[in-house]
Structure formats: structure tokens, C-alpha cells
C-alpha positions as CSV (number, residue, x, y, z in Angstrom):
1,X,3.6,-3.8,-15.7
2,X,0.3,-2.7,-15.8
3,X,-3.0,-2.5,-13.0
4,X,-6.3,-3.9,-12.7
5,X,-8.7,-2.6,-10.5
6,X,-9.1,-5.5,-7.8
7,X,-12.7,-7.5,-7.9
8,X,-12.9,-9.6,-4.9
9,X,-14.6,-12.3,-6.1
10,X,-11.8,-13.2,-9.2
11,X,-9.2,-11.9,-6.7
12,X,-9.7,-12.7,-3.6
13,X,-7.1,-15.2,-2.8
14,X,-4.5,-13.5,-4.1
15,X,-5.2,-10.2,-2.9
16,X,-5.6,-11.9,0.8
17,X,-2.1,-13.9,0.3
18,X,-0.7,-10.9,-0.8
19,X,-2.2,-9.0,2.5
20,X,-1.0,-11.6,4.4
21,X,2.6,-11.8,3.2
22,X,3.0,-7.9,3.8
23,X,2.2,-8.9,7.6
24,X,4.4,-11.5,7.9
25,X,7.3,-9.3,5.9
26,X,6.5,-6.2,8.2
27,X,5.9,-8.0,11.8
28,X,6.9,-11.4,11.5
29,X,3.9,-13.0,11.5
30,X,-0.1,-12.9,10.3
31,X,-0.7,-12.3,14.3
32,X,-1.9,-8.9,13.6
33,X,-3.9,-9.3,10.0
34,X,-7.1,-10.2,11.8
35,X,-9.8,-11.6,10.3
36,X,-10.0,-12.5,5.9
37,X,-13.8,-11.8,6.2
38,X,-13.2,-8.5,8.0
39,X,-10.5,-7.6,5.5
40,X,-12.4,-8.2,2.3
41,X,-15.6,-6.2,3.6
42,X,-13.1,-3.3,4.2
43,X,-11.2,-3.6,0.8
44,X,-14.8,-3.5,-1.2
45,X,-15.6,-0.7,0.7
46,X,-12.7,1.2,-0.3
47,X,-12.5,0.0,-3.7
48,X,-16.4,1.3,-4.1
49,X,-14.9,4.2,-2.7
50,X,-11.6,4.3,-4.9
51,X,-11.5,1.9,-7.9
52,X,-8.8,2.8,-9.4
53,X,-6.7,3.6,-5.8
54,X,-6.8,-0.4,-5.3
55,X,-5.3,-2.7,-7.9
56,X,-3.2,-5.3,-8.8
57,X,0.3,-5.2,-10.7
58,X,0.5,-7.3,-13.2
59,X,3.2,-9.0,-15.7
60,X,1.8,-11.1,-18.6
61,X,-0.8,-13.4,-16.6
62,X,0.6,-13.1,-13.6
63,X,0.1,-10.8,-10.8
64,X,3.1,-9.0,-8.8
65,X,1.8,-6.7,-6.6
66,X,-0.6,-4.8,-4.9
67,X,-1.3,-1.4,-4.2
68,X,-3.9,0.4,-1.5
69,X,-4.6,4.3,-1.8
70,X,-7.1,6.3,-0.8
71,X,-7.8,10.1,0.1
72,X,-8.6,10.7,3.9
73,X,-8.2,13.3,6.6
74,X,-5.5,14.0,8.9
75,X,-5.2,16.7,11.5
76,X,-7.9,19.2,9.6
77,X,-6.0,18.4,6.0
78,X,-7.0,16.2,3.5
79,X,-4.3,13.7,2.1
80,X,-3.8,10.8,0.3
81,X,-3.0,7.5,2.2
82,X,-1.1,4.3,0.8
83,X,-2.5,1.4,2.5
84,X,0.2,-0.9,0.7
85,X,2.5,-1.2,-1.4
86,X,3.1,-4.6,-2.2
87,X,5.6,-6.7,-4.6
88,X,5.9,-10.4,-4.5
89,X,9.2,-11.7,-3.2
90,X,10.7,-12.6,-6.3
91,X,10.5,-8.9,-7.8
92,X,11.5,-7.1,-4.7
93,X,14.4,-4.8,-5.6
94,X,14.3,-5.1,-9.3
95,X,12.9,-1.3,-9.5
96,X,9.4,-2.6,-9.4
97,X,8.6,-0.6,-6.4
98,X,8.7,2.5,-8.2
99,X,6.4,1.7,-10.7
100,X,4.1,1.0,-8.1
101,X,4.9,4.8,-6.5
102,X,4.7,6.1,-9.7
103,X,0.9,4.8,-10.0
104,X,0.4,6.2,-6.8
105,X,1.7,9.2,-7.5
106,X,-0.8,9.3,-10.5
107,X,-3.9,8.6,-8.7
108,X,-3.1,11.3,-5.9
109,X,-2.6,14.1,-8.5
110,X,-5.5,13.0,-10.1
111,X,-7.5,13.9,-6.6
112,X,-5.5,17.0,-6.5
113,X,-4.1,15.8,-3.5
114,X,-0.2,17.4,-2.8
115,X,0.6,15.1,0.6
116,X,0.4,11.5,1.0
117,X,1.3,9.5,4.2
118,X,1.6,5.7,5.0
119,X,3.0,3.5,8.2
120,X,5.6,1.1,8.1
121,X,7.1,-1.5,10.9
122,X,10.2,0.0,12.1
123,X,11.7,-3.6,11.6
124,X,11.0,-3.7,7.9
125,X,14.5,-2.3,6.8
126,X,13.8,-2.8,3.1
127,X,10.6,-0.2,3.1
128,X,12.5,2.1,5.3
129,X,15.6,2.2,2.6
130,X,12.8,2.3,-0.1
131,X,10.7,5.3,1.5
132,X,13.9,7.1,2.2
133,X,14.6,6.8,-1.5
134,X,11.7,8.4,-2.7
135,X,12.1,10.9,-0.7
136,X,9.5,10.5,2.5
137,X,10.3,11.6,5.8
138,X,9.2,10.4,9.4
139,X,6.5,11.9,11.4
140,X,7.0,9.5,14.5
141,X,5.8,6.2,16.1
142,X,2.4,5.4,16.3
143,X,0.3,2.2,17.8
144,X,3.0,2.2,20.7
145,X,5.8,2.1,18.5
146,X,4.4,-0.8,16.3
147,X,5.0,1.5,12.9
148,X,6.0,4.9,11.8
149,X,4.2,7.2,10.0
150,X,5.8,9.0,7.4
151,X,5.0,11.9,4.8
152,X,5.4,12.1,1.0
153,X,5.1,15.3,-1.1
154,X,2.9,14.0,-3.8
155,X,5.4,14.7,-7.5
């Protein structure tokens, strides 16, 4: 596997499919993903921001995940933030996903940053077994209960 910094124009379908299919694995549906125009002005922003925090996972020519990091601030501390991780459906669970933290990992020590946090739906079991895995912990509920936010200790 290997990551390419996303350009949204050669990307932009796929990193909006792959947006969208998070949604509908996290809530059940696209309801809350909003507008494509809105979420493509954000994700340039960011990757201005962060080049190499926002890429796409790739195997031979084709592309098989996404990741989302940035740095930001958090009650008065500055930590890193994973926006997504994301693995199409047909390499979920073949240890993929830790390749993906692994990159993570990378970028956040390369900001010096030692704490990372992330939400998740509460109904997405296979994140929760995942993030459990690689050792994060649960803050609590936010957005009414919508997600969790948990904390990592950047290794």
C-alpha cells in the first residue's frame, strides 16, 4: 500500500464516494454528508493546510482507502485529529486498517503532536472493535449522542 496526497480535481469522485460510503457505514445513510460542493471546498482547505495528512491508499492502480488528519485545538491543547479512516468494503478486516493508523501515526509524530482524537457512530461496531484494538479510549458522546469521541496516545 502506499499514499498519494489527494488533488481534487483527478480525485474527486472517488474521494466523495469514499466520503459518502463512510456515512452510510457509520449512520445508515448519506442523510448527514451534506452538500459535495461544501465537502470539497473544506477538504482543499485542509489539504492546503495538510498535504500530506489527506491521502489516498492505494494498491497497484487502484485506490483503497482514504485517510483525513489534521492538527487542531482541543480544550487549550493542541492535538492531532483523524477526520477518516476509510477502507473500501472489500479490504475491510484484512489488516489494512492498521496501515492506515500506522500512516497516521507517522504524520502526527512528524507535527510532534503526542494525542490524537477522532468520533465514531456508536452503531459502527466494526470501528469501535478496531479503535479498541489500537488502544483508544472513550471520552464520551457528543452531537447528542450521534458519535463518541475517543483519544489515542500518538506511538
Amino acid at each position: 500500500m502506499y499514499f498519494e496526497t489527494i488533488d481534487i480535481n483527478k480525485h474527486r469522485q472517488t474521494v466523495i464516494t469514499f466520503r459518502k460510503d463512510s456515512f452510510i457505514v457509520s449512520f445508515g445513510d448519506v442523510t448527514a454528508f451534506g452538500d459535495e460542493g461544501d465537502y470539497l471546498r473544506w477538504l482543499e482547505e485542509k489539504i492546503t493546510e495538510f498535504p500530506d495528512g489527506f491521502v489516498l491508499a492505494k494498491e497497484g492502480q487502484k485506490y483503497i482507502g482514504q485517510l483525513e488528519c489534521s492538527i487542531r485545538e482541543y480544550e487549550g491543547q493542541v492535538i492531532g485529529y483523524v477526520h477518516l479512516y476509510y477502507l473500501v468494503p472489500e479490504m475491510r478486516g484484512k489488516g489494512k486498517g492498521k496501515e492506515l493508523h500506522d500512516y497516521a501515526m507517522d504524520f502526527f509524530k512528524s507535527k510532534k503532536i503526542r494525542e490524537y482524537h477522532l468520533r465514531v457512530s456508536p452503531t459502527n461496531t466494526s470501528a469501535l472493535k478496531f479503535y479498541d484494538k489500537i488502544g483508544l479510549t472513550a471520552i464520551g458522546p457528543e452531537f447528542d449522542g450521534k458519535v463518541i469521541r475517543m483519544r489515542g496516545v500518538v506511538k
